[in-house]
SEFI-252680 format. One record per residue (C-alpha): x, y, z; residue number from 1. Coordinates in nm, 3 decimals. Layout:
! SEFI-252680
+---------+---------+---------+-----+
!       x !       y !       z ! pos !
+---------+---------+---------+-----+
!       X !       Y !       Z ! NUM !
...
+---------+---------+---------+-----+
***
This chain:
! SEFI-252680
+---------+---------+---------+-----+
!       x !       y !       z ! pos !
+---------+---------+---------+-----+
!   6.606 !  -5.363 !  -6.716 !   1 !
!   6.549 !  -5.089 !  -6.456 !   2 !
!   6.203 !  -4.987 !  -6.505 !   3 !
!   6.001 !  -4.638 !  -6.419 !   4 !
!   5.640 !  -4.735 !  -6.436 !   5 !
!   5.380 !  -4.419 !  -6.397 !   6 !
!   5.018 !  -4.385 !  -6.494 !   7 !
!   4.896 !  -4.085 !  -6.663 !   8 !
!   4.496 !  -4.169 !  -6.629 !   9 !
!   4.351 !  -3.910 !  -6.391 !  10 !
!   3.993 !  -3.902 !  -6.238 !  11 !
!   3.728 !  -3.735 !  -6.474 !  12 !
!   3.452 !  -3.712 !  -6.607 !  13 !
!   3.338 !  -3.939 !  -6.907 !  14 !
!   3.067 !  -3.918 !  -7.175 !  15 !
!   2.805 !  -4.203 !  -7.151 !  16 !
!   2.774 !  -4.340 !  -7.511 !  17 !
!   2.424 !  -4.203 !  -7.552 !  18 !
!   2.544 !  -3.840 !  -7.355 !  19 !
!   2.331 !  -3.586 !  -7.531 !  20 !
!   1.963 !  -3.522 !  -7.419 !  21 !
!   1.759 !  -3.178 !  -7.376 !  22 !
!   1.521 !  -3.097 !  -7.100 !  23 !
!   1.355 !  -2.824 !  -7.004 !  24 !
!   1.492 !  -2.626 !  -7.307 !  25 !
!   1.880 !  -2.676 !  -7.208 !  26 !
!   2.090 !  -2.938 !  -7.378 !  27 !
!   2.351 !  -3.182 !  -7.114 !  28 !
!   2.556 !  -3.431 !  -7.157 !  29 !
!   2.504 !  -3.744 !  -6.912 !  30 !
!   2.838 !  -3.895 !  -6.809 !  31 !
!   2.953 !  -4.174 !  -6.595 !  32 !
!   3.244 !  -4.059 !  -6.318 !  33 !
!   3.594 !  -4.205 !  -6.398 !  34 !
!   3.820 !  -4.336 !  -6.102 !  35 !
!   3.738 !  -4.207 !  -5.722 !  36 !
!   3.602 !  -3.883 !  -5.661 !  37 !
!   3.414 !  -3.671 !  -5.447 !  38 !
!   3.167 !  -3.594 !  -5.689 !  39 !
!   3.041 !  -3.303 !  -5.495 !  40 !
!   3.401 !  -3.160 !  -5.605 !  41 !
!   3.322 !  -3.162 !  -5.982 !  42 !
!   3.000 !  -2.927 !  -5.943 !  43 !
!   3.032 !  -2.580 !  -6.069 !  44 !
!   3.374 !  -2.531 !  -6.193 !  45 !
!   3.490 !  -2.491 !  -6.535 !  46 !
!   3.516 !  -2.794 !  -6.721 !  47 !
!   3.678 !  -2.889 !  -7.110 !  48 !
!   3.605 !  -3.108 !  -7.329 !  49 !
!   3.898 !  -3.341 !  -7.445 !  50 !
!   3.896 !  -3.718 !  -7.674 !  51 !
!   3.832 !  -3.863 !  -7.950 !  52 !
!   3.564 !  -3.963 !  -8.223 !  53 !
!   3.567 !  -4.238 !  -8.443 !  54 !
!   3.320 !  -4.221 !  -8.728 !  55 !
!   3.184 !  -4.550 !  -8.930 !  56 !
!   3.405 !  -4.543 !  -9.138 !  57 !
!   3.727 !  -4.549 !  -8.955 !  58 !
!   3.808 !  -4.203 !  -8.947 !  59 !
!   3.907 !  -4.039 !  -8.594 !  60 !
!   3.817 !  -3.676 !  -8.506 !  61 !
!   4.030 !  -3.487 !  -8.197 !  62 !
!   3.796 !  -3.313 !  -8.013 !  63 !
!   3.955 !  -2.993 !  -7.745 !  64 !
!   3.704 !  -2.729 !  -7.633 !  65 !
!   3.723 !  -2.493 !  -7.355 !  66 !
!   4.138 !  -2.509 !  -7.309 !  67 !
!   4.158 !  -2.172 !  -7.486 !  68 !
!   4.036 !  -1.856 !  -7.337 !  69 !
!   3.826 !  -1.766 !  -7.622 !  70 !
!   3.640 !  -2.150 !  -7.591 !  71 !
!   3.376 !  -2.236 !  -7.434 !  72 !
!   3.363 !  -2.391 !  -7.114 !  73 !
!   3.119 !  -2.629 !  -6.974 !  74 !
!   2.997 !  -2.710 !  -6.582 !  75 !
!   2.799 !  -2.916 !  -6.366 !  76 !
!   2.559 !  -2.718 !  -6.215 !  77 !
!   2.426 !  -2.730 !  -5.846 !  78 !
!   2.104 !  -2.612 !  -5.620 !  79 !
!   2.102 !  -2.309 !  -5.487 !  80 !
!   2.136 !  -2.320 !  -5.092 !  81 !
!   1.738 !  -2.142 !  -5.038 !  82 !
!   1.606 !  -2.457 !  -5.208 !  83 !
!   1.895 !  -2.759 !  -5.071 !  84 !
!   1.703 !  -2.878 !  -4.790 !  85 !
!   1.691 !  -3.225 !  -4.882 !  86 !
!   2.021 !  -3.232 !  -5.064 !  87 !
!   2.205 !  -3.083 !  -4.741 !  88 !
!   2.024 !  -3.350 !  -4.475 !  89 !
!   2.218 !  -3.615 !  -4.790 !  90 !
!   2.577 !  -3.797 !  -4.674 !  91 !
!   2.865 !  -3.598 !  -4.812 !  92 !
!   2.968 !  -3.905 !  -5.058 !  93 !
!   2.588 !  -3.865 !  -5.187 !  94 !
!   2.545 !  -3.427 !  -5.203 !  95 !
!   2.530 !  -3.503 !  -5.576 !  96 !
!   2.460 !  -3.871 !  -5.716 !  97 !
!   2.670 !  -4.007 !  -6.000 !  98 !
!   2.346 !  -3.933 !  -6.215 !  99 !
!   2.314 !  -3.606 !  -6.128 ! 100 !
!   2.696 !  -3.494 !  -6.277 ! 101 !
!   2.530 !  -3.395 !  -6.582 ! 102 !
!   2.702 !  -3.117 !  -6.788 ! 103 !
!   2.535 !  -2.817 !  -6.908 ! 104 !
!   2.631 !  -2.785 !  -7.296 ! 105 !
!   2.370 !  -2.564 !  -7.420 ! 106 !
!   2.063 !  -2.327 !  -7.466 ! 107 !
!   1.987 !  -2.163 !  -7.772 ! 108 !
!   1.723 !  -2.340 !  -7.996 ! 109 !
!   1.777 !  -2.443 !  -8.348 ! 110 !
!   1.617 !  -2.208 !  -8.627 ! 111 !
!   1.373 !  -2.462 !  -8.712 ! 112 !
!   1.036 !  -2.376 !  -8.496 ! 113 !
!   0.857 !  -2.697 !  -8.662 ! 114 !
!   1.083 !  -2.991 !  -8.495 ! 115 !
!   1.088 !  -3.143 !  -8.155 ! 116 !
!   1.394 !  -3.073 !  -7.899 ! 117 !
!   1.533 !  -2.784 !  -8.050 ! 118 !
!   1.835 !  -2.699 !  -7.842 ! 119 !
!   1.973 !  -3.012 !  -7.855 ! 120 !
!   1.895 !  -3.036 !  -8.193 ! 121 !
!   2.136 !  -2.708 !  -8.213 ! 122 !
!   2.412 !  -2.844 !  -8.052 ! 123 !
!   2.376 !  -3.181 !  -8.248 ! 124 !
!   2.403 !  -2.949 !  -8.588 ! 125 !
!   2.721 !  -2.736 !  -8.377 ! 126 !
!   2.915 !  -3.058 !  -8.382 ! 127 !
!   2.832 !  -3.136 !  -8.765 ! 128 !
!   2.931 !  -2.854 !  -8.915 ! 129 !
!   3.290 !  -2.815 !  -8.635 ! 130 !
!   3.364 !  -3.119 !  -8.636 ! 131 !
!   3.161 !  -3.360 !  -8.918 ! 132 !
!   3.004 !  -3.607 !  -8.628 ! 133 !
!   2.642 !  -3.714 !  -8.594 ! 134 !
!   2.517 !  -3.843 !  -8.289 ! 135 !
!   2.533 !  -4.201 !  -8.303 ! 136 !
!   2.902 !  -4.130 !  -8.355 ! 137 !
!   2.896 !  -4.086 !  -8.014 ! 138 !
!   2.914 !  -4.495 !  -7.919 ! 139 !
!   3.263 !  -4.525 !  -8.047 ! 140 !
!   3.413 !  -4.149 !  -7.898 ! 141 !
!   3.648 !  -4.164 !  -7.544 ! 142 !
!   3.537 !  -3.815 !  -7.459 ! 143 !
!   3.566 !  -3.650 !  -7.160 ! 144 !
!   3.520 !  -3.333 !  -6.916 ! 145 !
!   3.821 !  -3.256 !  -6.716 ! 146 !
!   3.856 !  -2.916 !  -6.546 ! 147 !
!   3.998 !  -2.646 !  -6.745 ! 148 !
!   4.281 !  -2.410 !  -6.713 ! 149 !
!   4.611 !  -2.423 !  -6.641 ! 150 !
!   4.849 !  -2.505 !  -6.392 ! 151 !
!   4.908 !  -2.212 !  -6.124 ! 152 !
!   5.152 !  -2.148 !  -5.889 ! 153 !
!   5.004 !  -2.141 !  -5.517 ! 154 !
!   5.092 !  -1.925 !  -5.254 ! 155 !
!   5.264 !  -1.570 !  -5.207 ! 156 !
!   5.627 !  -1.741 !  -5.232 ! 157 !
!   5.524 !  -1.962 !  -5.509 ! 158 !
!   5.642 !  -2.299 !  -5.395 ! 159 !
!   5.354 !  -2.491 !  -5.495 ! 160 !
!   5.177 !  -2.577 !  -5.786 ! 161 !
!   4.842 !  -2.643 !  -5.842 ! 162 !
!   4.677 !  -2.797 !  -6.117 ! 163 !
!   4.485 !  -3.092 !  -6.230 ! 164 !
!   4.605 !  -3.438 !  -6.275 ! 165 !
!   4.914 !  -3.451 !  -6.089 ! 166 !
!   4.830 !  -3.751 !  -6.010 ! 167 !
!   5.001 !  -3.929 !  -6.176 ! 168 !
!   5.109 !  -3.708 !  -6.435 ! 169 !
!   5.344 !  -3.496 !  -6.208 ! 170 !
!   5.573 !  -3.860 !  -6.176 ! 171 !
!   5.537 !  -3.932 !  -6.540 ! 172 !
!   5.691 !  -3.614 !  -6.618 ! 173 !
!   5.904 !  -3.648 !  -6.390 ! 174 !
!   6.058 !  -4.066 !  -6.512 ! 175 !
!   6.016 !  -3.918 !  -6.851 ! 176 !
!   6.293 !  -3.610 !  -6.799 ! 177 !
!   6.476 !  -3.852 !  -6.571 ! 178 !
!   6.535 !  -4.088 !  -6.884 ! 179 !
!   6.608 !  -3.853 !  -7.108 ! 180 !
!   6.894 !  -3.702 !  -6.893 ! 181 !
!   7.039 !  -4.032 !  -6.818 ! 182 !
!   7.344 !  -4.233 !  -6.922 ! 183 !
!   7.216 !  -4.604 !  -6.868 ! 184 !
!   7.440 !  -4.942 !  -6.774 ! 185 !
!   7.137 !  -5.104 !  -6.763 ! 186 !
!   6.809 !  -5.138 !  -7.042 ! 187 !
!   6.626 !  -4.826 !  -6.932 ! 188 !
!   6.237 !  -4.842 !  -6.960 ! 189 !
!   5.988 !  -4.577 !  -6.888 ! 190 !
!   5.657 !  -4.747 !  -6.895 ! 191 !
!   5.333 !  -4.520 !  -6.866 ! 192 !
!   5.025 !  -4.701 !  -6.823 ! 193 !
!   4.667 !  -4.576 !  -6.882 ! 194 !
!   4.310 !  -4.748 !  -6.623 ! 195 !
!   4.518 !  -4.749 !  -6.295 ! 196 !
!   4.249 !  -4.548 !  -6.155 ! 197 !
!   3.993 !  -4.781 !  -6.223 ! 198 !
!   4.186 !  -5.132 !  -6.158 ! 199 !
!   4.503 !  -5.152 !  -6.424 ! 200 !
!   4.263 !  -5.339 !  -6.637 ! 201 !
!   4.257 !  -5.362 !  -7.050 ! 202 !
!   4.530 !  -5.354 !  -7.314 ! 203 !
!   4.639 !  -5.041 !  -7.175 ! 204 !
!   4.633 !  -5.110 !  -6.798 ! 205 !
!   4.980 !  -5.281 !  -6.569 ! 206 !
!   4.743 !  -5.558 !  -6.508 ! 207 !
!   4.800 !  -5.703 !  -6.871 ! 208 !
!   5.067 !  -5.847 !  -7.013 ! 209 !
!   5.219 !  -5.549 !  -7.203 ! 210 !
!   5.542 !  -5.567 !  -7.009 ! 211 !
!   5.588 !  -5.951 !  -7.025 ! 212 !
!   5.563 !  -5.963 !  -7.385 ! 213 !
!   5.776 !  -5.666 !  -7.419 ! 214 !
!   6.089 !  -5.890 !  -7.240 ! 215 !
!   6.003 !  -6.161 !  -7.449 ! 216 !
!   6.009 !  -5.957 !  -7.740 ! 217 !
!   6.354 !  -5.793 !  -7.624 ! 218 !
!   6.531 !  -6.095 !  -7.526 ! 219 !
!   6.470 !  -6.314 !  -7.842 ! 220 !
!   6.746 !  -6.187 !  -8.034 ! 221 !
!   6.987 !  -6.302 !  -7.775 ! 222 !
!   6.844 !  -6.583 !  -7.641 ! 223 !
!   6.699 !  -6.489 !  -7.341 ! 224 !
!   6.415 !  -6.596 !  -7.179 ! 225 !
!   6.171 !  -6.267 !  -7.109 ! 226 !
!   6.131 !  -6.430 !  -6.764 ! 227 !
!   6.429 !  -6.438 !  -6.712 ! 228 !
!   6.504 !  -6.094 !  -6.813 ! 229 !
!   6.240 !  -5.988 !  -6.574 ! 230 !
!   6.349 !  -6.180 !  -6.247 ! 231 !
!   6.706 !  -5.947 !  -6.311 ! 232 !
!   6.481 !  -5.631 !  -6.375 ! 233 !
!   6.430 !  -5.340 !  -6.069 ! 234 !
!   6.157 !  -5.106 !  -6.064 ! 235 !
!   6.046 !  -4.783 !  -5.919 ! 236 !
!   5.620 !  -4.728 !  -5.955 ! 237 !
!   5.634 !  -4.414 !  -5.988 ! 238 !
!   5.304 !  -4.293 !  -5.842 ! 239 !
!   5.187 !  -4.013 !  -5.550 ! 240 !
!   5.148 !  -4.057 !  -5.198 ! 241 !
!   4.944 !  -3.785 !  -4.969 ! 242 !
!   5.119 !  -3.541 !  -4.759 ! 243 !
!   5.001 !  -3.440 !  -4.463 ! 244 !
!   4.731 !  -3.167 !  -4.431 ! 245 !
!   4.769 !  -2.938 !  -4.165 ! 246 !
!   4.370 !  -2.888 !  -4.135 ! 247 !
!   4.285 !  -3.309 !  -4.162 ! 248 !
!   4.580 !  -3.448 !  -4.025 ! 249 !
!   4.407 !  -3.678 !  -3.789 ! 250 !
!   4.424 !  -3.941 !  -4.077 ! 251 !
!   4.792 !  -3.929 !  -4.066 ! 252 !
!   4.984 !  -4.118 !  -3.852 ! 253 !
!   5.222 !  -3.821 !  -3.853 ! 254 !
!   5.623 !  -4.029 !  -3.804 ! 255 !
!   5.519 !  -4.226 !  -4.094 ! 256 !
!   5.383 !  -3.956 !  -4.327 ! 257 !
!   5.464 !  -3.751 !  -4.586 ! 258 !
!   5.545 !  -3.368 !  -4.555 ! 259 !
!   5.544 !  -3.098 !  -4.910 ! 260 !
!   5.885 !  -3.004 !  -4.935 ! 261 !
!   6.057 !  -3.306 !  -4.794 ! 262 !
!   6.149 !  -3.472 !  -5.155 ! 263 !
!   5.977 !  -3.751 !  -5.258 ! 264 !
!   5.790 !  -3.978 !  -5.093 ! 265 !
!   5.978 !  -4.390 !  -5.066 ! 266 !
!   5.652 !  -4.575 !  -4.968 ! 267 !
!   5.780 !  -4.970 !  -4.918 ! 268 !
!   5.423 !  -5.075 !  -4.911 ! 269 !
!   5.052 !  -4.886 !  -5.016 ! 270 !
!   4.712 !  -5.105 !  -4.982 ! 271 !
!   4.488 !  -5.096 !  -4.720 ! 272 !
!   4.389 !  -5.240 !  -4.319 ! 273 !
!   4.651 !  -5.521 !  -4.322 ! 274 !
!   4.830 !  -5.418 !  -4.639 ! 275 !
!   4.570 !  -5.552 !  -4.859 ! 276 !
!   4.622 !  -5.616 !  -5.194 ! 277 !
!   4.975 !  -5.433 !  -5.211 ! 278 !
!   5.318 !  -5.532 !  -5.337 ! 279 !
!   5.545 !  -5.472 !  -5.040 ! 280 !
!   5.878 !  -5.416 !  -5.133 ! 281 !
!   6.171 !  -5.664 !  -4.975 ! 282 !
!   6.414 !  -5.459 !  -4.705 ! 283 !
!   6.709 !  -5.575 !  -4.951 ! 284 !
!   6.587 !  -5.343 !  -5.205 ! 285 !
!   6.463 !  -5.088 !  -5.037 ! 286 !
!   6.830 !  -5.074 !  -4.896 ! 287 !
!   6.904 !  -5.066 !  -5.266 ! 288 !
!   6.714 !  -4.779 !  -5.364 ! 289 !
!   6.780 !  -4.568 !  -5.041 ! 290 !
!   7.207 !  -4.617 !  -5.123 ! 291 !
!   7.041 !  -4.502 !  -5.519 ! 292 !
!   6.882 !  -4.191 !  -5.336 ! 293 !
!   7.169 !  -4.116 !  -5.136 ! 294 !
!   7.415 !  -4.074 !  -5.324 ! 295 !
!   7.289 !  -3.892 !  -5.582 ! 296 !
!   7.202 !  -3.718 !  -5.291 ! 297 !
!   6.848 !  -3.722 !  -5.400 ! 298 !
!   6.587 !  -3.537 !  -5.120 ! 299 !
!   6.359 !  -3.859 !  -5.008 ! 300 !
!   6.149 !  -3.948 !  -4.704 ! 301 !
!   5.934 !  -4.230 !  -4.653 ! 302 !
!   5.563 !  -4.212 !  -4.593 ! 303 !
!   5.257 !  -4.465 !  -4.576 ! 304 !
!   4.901 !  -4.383 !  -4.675 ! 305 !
!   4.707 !  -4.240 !  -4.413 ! 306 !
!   4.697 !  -4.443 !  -4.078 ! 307 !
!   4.627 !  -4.792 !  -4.075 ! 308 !
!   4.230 !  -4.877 !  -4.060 ! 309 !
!   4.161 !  -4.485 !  -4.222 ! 310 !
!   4.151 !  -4.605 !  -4.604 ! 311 !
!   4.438 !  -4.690 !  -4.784 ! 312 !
!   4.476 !  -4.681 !  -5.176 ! 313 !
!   4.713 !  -4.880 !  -5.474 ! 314 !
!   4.954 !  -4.847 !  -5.695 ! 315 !
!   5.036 !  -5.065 !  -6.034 ! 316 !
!   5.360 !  -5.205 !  -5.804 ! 317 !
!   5.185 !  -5.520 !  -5.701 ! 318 !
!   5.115 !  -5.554 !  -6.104 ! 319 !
!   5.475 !  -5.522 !  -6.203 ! 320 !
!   5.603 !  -5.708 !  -5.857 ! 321 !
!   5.398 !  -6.036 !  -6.016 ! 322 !
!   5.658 !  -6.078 !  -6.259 ! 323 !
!   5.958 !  -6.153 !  -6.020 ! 324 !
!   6.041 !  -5.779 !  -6.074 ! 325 !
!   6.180 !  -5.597 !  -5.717 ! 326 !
!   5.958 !  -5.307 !  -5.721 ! 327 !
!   5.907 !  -5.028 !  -5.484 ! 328 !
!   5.662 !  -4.722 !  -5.485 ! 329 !
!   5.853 !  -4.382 !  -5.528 ! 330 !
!   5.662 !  -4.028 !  -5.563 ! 331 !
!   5.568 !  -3.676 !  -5.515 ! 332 !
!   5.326 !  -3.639 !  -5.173 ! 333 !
!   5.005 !  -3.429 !  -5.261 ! 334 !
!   4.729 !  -3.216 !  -5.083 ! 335 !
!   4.366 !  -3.273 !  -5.258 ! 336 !
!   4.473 !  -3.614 !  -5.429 ! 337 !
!   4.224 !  -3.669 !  -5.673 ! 338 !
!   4.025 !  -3.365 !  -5.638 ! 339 !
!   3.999 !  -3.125 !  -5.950 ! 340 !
!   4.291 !  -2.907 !  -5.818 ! 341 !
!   4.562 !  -3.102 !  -5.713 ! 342 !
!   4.881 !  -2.926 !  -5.504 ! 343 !
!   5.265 !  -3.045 !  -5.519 ! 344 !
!   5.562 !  -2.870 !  -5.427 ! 345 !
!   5.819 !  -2.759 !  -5.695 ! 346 !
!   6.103 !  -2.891 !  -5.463 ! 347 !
!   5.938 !  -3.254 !  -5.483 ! 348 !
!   5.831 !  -3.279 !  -5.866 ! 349 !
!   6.234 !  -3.149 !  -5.908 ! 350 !
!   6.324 !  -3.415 !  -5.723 ! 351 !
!   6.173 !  -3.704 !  -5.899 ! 352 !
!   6.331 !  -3.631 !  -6.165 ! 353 !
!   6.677 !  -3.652 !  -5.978 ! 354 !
!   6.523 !  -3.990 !  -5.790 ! 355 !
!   6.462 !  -4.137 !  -6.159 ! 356 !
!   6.757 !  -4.035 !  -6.343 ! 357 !
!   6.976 !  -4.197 !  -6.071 ! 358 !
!   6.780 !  -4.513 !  -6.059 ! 359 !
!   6.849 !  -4.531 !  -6.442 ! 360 !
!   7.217 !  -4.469 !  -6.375 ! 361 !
!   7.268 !  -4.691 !  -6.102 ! 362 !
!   7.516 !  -4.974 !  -6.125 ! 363 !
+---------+---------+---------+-----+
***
């Protein structure tokens, strides 16, 4: 097989199971941050509402609100800077605790003078009559607040683009039009995974054993071991890297970085201080999949993670690299990775999907 693997999870905001309260006469939602943020980020900005509901009795509700310009929208609200004394003496990574991203949902009162909590009692009866859910319904919902809007183009020459959740979606896009334009020698697989950003764990996540079974399952017609299917497999993880940023580039270690409008970003190795917990590609295939590059004559550079003892970050590689599969890292470099606004270049999201259609193609 020669695999793409992205994930298309994305930092947000999620509902606690018991989210709506009232106090002081406004109605919020309590939530519980999803993958790594600054959470200072996610304070006043527009935010939607996007998941599902499943009621008692089996039946699931799709919930969207605040996507369409005559919706809604909902936001995390912060102090005003006459009365942020103690907030502003706070660390940055604790301006605004993970239980103070609470999301302002409402504050008109229900008709009813006679009964307790009245706004959120009004919201509560909103969501009945739109959508036919009662609170408790809200223990077995995935909802969540993600920032709304769409995508923009950045800049006076409009070479960027800017929108939330490039990360990782901007690859996934990319291995999915790469597929679809190829003519495969090879099995061609576009896997996209859901929890990378909180550990690749669950049914859903690179960490289970989705892609095992699925060679087992695709080899026992023929005979074929899925292990053995797998040790004769390639794989590109298909996932960002940061580029460099002209105003914090003293985390870069700039000869080994990656620059927006340089093509994708050929990272043989992510993790962190001694390339912990990574998969680190083998120089035989990463001569491999720079000969794949170059003669498609695919735009490519190769870039690492920030400098060495800065940080450092994963990728599901070192999931798919467990099962004897050669696998290297291969993405689009970013500005603002993970914040709400995200910012690629049109030049590099075009070029993943040249980087995956040759890798299906190649011989």
């Amino acid at each position: 097989m020669h695999i793409a693997a992205a994930h298309i999870d994305s930092p947000r905001l999620d509902l606690k199971p018991n989210p709506l309260y009232e106090d002081e006469e406004l109605a919020l939602f309590k939530t519980h941050y999803y993958g790594g943020i600054k959470k200072y980020q996610w304070t006043v900005i527009p935010l939607a509402l996007h998941g599902v509901v499943v009621k008692k009795d089996g039946t699931s509700v799709t919930v969207t609100v605040g996507e369409d310009e005559n919706e809604p929208v909902f936001c995390v609200t912060d102090l005003l800077p006459h009365l942020s004394k103690e907030q502003m003496g706070r660390k940055l990574s604790e301006g605004i605790k993970g239980e103070e991203l609470n999301i302002l949902v409402g504050s008109m009162p229900f008709k009813d003078d006679e009964v307790s909590d009245r706004v959120k009692l009004n919201i509560a009866n909103i969501l009945f009559e739109k959508y036919g859910i009662i609170e408790e319904d809200f223990q077995s919902a995935e909802l969540t607040m993600v920032p709304a809007g769409k995508a923009r183009d950045i800049g006076f020459d409009r070479g960027l683009i800017g929108a939330y959740g490039h990360d990782d979606r901007v690859c996934a896009y990319g291995e999915l039009t790469g597929i679809l334009a190829s003519d495969p020698e090879y099995t061609a697989v576009a896997c996209f995974a859901d929890k990378e950003e909180t550990g690749s764990d669950g049914p859903t996540g690179m960490n289970s054993k989705m892609l095992s079974y699925f060679a087992m399952d695709l080899g026992r017609p023929y005979g074929i071991p899925g292990h053995v299917i797998l040790s004769h497999s390639k794989c590109i993880s298909a996932d960002v890297n940061c580029a460099v940023d002209p105003t914090f580039d003293s985390v870069n270690e700039r000869s080994n970085s990656a620059y927006l409008n340089y093509g994708i970003a050929v990272t043989k190795y992510t993790g962190s201080g001694g390339k912990n917990s990574t998969n680190d590609a083998p120089a035989e295939y990463v001569g491999e999949v720079r000969r794949i590059l170059d003669d498609a004559n695919v735009v490519w550079q190769t870039g690492e993670l920030g400098k060495v003892d800065e940080g450092g970050g994963g990728t599901v590689a070192k999931y798919i690299s467990r099962l004897e599969v050669d696998t290297i890292d291969v993405g689009v470099p970013l500005l603002s990775m993970h914040a709400p606004m995200e910012i690629a270049a049109k030049i590099d999201i075009y070029m993943m999907h040249r980087a995956s259609e040759a890798f299906y193609n190649a011989k």
